[in-house]
C-alpha positions in Angstrom: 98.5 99.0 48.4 99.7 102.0 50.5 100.5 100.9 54.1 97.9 102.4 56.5 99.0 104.1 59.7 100.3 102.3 62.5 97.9 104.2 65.0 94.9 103.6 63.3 96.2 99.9 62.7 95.6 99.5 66.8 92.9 102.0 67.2 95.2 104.2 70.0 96.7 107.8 69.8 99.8 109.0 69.1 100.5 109.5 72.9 99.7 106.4 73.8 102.0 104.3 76.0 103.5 100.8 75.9 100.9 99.3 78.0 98.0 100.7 75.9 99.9 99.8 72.7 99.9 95.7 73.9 96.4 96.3 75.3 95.3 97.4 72.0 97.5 94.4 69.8 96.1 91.9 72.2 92.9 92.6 71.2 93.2 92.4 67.5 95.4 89.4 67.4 93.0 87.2 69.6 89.8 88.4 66.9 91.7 87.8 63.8 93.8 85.3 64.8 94.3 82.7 61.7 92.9 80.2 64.2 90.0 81.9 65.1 89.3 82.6 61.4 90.2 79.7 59.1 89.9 80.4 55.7 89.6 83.9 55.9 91.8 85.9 53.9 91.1 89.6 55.7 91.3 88.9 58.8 94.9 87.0 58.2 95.4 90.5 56.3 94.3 92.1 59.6 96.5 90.1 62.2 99.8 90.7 59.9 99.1 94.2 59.7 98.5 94.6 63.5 101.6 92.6 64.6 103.6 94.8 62.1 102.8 98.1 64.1 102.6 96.3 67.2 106.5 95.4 66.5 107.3 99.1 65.8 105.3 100.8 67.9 106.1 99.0 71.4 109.8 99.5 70.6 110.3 103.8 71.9 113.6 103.9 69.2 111.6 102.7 66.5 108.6 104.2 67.6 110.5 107.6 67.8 111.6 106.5 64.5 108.0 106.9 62.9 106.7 109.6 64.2 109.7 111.7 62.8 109.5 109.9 59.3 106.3 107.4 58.8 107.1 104.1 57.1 109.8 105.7 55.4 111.8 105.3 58.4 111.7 101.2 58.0 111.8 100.9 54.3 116.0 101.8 53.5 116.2 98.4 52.3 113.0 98.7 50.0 111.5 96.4 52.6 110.6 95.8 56.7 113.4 94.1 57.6 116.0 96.0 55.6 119.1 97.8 57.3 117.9 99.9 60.1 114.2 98.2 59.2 111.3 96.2 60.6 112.3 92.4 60.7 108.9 91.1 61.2 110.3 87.2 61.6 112.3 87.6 64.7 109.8 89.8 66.4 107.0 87.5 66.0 108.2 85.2 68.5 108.2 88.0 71.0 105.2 89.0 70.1 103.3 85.0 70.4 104.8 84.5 73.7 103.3 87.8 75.1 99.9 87.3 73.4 99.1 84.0 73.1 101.2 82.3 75.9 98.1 81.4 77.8 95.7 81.2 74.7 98.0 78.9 72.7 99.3 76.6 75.8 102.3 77.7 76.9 105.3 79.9 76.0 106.9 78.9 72.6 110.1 76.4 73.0 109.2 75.4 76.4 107.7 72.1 77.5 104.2 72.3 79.5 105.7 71.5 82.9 101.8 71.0 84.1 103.1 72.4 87.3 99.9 72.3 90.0 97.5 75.1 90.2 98.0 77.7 93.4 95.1 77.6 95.5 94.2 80.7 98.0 91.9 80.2 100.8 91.1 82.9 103.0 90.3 82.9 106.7 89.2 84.6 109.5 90.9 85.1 113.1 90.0 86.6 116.1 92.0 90.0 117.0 93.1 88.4 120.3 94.3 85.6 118.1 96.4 88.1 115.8 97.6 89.6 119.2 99.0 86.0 120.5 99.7 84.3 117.7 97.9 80.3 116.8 98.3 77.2 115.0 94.9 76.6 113.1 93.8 73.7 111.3 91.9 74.3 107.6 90.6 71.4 105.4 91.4 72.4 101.7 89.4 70.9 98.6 92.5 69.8 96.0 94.2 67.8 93.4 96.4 65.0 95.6 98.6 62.6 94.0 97.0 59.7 93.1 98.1 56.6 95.3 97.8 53.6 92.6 100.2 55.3 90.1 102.4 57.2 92.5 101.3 60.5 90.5 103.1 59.1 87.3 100.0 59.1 85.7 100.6 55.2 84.0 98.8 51.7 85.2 101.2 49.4 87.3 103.9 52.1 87.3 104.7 51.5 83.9 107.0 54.6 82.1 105.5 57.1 79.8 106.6 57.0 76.0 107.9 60.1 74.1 105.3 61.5 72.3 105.7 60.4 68.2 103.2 63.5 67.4 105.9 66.3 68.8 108.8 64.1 69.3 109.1 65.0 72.8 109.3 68.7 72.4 105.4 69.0 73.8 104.7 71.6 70.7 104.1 71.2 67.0 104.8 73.5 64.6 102.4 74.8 61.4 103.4 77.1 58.4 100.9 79.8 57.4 102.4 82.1 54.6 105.6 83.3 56.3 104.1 82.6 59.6 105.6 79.7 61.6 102.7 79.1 64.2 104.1 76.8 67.3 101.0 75.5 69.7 100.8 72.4 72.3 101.2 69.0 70.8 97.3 68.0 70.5 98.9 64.8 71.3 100.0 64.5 74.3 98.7 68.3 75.4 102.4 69.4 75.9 103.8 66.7 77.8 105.9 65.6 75.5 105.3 62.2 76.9 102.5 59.9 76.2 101.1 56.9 78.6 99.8 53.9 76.5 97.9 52.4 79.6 96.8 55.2 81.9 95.6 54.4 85.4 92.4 53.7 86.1 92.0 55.7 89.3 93.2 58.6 87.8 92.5 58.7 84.4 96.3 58.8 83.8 96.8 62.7 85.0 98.7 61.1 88.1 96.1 63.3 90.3 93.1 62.9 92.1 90.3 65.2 94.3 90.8 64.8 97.6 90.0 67.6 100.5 93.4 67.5 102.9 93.7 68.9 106.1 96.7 71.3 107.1 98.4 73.2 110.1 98.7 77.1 109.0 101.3 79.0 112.3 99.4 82.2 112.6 102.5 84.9 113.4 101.5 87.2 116.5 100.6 90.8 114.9 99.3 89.9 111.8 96.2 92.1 109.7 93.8 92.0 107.3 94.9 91.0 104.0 98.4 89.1 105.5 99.5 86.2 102.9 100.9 83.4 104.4 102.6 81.0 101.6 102.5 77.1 102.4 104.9 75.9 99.9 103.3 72.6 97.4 100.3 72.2 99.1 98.8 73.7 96.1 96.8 71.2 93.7 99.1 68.2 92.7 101.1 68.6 89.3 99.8 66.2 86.2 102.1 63.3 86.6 104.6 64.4 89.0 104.8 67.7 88.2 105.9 70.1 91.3 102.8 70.8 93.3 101.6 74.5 93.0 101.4 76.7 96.2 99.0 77.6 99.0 98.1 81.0 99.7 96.3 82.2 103.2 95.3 85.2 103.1 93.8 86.3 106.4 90.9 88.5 108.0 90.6 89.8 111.3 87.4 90.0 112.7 85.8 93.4 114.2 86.3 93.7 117.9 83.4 94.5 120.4 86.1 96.7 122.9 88.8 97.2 120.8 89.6 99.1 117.1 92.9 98.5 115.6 94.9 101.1 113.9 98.5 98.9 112.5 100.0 98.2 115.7 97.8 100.6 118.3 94.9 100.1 119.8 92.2 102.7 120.9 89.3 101.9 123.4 86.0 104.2 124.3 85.7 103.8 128.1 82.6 105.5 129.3 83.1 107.4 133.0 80.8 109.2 135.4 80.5 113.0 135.7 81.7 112.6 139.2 84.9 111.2 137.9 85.2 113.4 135.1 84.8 116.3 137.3 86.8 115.2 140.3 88.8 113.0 138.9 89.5 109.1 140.1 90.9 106.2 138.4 89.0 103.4 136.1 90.2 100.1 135.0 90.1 99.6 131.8 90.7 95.5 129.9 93.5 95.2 127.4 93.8 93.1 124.3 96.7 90.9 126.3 93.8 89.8 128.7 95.1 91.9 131.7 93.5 95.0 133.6 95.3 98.4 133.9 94.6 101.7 135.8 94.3 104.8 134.1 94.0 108.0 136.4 91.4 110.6 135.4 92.7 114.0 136.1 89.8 116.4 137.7 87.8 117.8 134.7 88.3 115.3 132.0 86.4 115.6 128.9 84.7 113.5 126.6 86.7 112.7 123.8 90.2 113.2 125.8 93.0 110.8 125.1 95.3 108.4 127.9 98.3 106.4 126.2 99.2 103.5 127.8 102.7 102.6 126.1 103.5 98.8 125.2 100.0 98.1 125.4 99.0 97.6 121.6 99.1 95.0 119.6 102.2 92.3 118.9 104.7 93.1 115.9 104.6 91.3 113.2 107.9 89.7 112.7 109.6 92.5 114.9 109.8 92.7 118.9 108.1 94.9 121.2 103.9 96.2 121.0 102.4 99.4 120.4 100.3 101.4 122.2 96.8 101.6 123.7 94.6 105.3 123.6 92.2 105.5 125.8 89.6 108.0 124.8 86.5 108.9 127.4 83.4 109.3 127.1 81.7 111.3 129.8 78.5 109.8 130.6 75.2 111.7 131.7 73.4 110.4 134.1 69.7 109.0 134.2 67.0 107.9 135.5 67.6 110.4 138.3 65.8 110.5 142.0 64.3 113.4 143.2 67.0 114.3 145.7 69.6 113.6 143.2 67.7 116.0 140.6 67.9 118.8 143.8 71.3 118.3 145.0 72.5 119.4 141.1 70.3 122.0 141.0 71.5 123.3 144.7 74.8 122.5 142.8 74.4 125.1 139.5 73.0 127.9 141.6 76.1 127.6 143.9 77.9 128.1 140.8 76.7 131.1 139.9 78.6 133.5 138.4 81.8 131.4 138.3 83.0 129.9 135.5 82.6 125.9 135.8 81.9 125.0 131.8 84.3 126.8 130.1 83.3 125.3 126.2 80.1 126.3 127.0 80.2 129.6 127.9 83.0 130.4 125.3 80.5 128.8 122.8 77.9 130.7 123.9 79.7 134.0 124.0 81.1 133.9 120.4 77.3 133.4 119.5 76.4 136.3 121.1 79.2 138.1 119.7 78.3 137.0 116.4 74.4 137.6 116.7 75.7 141.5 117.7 78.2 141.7 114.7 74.9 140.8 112.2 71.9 143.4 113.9 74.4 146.4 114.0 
């Protein structure tokens, strides 16, 4: 029967690249997996063929290879696997510990360590709290080890047995055509160890639930989406395996005052026409818990920018703050009383004809310029 493209073998294009190659392979070797499919002669068909051009085509030399000269390219022995050729046994293992690694139990040739899960937990912190820096305490739902068997998974702290099923090895071995199919000893589930009288508070996987409480040091000048790593204080490994990790992955709330831009700070402080328009100085909070002064100069706008250096937020593992921007916001005033209401008038017609609202007028006067330019 004549060999049918290697492309159309995974579904992709010619110009596809490695990643969409596996993509494609993963899919076909997980639906006609012999497994999956006892019994059934086309789909084992099916999962040979696809590993075959999976095996060529992930490889760019002997991909090159075929798209110069077709199968023709892997057949100078008569045969995959001749000289120069396709030597489908020694890439298969390649192949079933990328696949089915996860699907199957484990990588191929190595013992199921049962090492503990890592658990993430995520909290959230208050930005003066990311400023100074805090020891927190969390409680964390987990897998502990279990106390009556010392995490060894056996009744009275008896030892485990090697496994008679796998011989110790944790993975069996089955021969499908020339396939050699290794998977996790049913057994003993890839322990390679077996525990005639497990422990009854337990169940013999050496662990139990248990919520723990922990101590997490928050660094000054940390941010949204900062991982801190707790070494094994993940869940408990099955019978003394090493403990997985913790992950903390933190969130800092929205400030009321203050937005955060990496290690600056900017703040809206609202001021008075009078002190926008003759100027003054307004205290103004910072995120250290302190006050400072910031001088207005006369006819400050809304919108206009103050630095105040070394007034930001900590570092995170580094020394020194950055900075603060103050940006005001000129306020009109309400709610006048009638005298008020006539000194400001008194006040604009003793301005007449002098130029005290220079964006306004400039505004103003390229409208009018404009208006001209479209009725001539």
């Amino acid at each position: 029967m004549e060999k049918r493209d290697y492309y159309d073998v995974l579904g992709v294009g010619r110009d596809a690249d490695a990643e969409a190659v596996k993509k494609a392979y993963r899919k076909l070797a997980m639906q006609f997996h012999p497994d999956r499919n006892p019994g059934d002669g086309e789909a084992e068909t099916r999962f040979k063929e696809a590993a075959e051009a999976y095996e060529v085509l992930k490889d760019k030399n002997k991909k090159a290879a075929y798209d110069r000269f077709g199968h023709a390219a892997f057949e100078s022995a008569g045969r995959p696997g001749g000289p120069g050729g396709f030597d489908f046994a020694s890439g298969f293992s390649d192949i079933f510990d990328e696949v089915f690694g996860d699907f199957m139990g484990g990588r191929p040739g190595r013992r199921n360590a049962a090492r503990g899960a890592d658990l993430r937990y995520n909290l959230e912190v208050s930005l003066e709290d990311a400023f100074h820096g805090r020891t927190v305490e969390i409680r964390v739902p987990t897998s502990v080890a279990c106390e009556a068997c010392k995490g060894g998974g056996a009744e009275g702290g008896a030892r485990p047995t090697t496994c008679g099923t796998c011989g110790g090895h944790g993975k069996v071995r089955s021969q499908q055509g020339f396939f050699t199919i290794e998977r996790t000893c049913p057994a003993c589930a890839g322990h390679g160890q077996v525990i005639d009288k497990p422990c009854k508070a337990c169940g013999g996987n050496g662990r139990v639930h248990k919520e723990k409480t922990l101590s997490v040091a928050i660094p000054a000048g940390v941010d949204d989406g900062t991982r801190i790593r707790l070494a094994n204080e993940g869940e408990a490994g099955v019978r003394g395996a090493p403990a997985g990790d913790l992950y903390i992955f933190l969130q800092v709330r929205q400030h009321e005052l203050f937005e955060r831009e990496g290690s600056d700070i900017f703040c809206r402080v609202p001021i008075t026409v009078v002190t926008a328009a003759l100027g003054g100085t307004v205290d103004v909070p910072t995120i250290d818990g302190t006050m400072a002064k910031v001088s207005v100069p006369e006819g400050a706008q809304s919108g206009q920018q103050f630095r105040l250096r070394g007034k930001g937020m900590s570092v995170l593992n580094g020394k020194g703050r950055g900075d603060m921007y103050i940006e005001t916001s000129v306020e009109t005033p309400v709610q006048l009383t009638r005298k008020q209401k006539e000194l400001l008038r008194e006040f604009d017609e003793a301005g007449a004809g002098r130029t005290h609202s220079p964006q306004s007028e400039g505004f103003f006067s390229r409208v009018k310029e404009l208006w001209e330019d479209l009725t001539e």
